[in-house]
C-alpha positions as CSV (number, residue, x, y, z in Angstrom):
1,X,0.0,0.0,0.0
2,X,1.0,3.3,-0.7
3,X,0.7,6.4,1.2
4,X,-0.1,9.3,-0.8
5,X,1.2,12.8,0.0
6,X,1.2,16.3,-1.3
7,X,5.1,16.7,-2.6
8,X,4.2,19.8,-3.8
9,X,3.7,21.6,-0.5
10,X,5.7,19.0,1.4
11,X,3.0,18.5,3.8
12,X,1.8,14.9,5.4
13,X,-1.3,13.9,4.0
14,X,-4.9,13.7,5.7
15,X,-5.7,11.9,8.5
16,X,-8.8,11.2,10.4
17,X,-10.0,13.9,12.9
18,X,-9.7,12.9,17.0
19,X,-12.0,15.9,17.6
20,X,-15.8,15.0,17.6
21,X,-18.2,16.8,15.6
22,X,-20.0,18.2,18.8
23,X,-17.2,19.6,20.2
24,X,-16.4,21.6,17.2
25,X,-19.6,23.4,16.9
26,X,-19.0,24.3,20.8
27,X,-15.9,26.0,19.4
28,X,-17.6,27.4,16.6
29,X,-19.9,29.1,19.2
30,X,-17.8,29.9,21.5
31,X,-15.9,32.0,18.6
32,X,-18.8,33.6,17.9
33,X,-19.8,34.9,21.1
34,X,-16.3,36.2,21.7
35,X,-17.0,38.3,18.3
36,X,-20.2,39.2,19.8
37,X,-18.7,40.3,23.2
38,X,-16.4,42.6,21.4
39,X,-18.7,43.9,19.3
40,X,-20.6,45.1,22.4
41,X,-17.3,46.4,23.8
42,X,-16.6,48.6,20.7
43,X,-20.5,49.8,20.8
44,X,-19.9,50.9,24.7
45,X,-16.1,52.3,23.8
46,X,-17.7,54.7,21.3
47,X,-20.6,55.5,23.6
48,X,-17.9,56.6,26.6
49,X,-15.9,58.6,23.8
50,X,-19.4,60.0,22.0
51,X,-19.9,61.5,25.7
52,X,-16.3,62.2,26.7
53,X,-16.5,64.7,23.2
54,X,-20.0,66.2,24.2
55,X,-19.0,67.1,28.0
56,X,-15.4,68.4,26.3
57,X,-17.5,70.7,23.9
58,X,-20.0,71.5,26.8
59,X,-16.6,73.1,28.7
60,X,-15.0,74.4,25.2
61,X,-18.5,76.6,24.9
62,X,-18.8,77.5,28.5
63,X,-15.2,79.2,28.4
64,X,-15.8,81.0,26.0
65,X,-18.9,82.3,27.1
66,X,-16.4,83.3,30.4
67,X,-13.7,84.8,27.7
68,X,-16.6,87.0,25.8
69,X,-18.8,87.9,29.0
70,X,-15.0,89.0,30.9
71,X,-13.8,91.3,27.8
72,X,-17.4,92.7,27.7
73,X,-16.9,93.7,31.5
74,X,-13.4,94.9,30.6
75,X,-14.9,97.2,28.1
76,X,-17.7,98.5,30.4
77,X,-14.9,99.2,33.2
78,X,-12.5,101.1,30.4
79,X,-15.6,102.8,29.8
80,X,-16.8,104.0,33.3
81,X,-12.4,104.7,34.3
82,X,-12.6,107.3,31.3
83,X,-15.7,109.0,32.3
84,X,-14.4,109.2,36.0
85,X,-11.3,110.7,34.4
86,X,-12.7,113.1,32.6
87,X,-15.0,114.3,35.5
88,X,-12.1,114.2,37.5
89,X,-10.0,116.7,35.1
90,X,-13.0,119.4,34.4
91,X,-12.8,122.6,36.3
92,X,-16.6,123.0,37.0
93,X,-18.8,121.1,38.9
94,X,-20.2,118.3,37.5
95,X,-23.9,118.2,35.8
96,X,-26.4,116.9,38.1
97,X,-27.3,114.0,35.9
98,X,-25.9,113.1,32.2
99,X,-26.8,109.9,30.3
100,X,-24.6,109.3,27.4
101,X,-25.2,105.9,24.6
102,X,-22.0,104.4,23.7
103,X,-22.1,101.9,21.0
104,X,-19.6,98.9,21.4
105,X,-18.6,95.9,19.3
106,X,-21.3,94.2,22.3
107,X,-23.8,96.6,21.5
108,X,-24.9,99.1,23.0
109,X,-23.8,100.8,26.9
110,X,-26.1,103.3,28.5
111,X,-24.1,105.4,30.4
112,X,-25.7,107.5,33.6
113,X,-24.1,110.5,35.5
114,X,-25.7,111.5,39.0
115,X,-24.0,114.4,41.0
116,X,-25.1,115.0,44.5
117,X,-23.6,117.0,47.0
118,X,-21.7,114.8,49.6
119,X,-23.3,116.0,53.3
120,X,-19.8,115.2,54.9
121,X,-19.0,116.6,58.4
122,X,-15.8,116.9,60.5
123,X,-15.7,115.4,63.8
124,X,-17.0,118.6,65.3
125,X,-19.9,118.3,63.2
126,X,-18.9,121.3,60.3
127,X,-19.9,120.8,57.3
128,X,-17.6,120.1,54.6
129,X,-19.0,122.0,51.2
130,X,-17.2,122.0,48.1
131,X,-17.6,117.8,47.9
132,X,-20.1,116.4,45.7
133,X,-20.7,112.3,45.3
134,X,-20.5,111.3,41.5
135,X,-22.2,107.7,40.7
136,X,-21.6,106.6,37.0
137,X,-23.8,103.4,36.0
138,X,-23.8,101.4,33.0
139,X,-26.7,99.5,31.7
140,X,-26.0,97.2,28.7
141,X,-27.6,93.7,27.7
142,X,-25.4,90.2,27.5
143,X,-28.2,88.1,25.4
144,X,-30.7,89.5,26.3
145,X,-30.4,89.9,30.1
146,X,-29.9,93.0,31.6
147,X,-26.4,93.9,33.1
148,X,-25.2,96.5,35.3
149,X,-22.1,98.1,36.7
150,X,-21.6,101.0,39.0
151,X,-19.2,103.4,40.4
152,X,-19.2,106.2,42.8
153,X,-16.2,108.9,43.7
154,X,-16.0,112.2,45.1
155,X,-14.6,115.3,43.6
156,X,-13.9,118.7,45.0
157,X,-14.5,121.7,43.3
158,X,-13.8,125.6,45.4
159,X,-16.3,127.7,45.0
């Protein structure tokens, strides 16, 4: 008898199977639900990374809402130091009450002047005259919601 083998490849030839046909389909299963398994582990991986981007964009959006509401502040406190300046540099008294519109690259500022007379005493109960209590107060809008800011000073003027 001969035994028949594949020169070409160099390979032994066939031989019966010691692995019954029951256990292979186990195998076969048991392959499959490993595939399975990691198919479920990919589909929860790109849930955790769909969410992990959403709550990083959340935080992306909510700083720059910080950045633009902090350099529209910095532009309503440029705003009310140069009025104060100004009032502090004139020679007269200052008008009772002023409102001035200042348009902004944030829209605009609605800027108030109120000038009372500051009832000061000394410690012997004199009254100080000369010393009025300037208030400056912007008004502006930040979508839609009204906004605010306010300063008060005194200034002296003789006479």
């Amino acid at each position: 008898m001969e035994n028949w083998g594949n020169e070409i490849f160099n390979t032994p030839a066939l031989r019966p199977s010691n692995i019954p046909i029951m256990a292979a389909k186990q195998i076969r299963r048991r392959a499959r639900s490993r595939c399975a398994f990691a198919l479920y582990e990919v589909l929860i991986g790109v849930a955790v990374f769909a969410f992990g981007v959403i709550a990083l964009g959340r935080a992306v959006e909510n700083c720059i809402n910080a950045s633009t509401i902090s350099a529209e502040e910095n532009v309503v406190r440029q705003i009310l130091s140069d009025r104060m300046a100004q009032v502090q540099a004139a020679s007269s008294v200052p008008d009772a009450e002023k409102e001035f519109k200042i348009t902004t690259s944030y829209g605009e500022i609605t800027l108030t002047q109120k000038t009372t007379p500051a009832a000061l005493t000394e410690p012997d109960n004199t009254l100080i005259t000369g010393i009025n209590l300037v208030t400056l107060t912007a008004h502006w809008a930040h979508a839609g919601v009204p906004q605010s800011k306010q300063i008060q000073f005194y200034v002296y003027r003789a006479g």
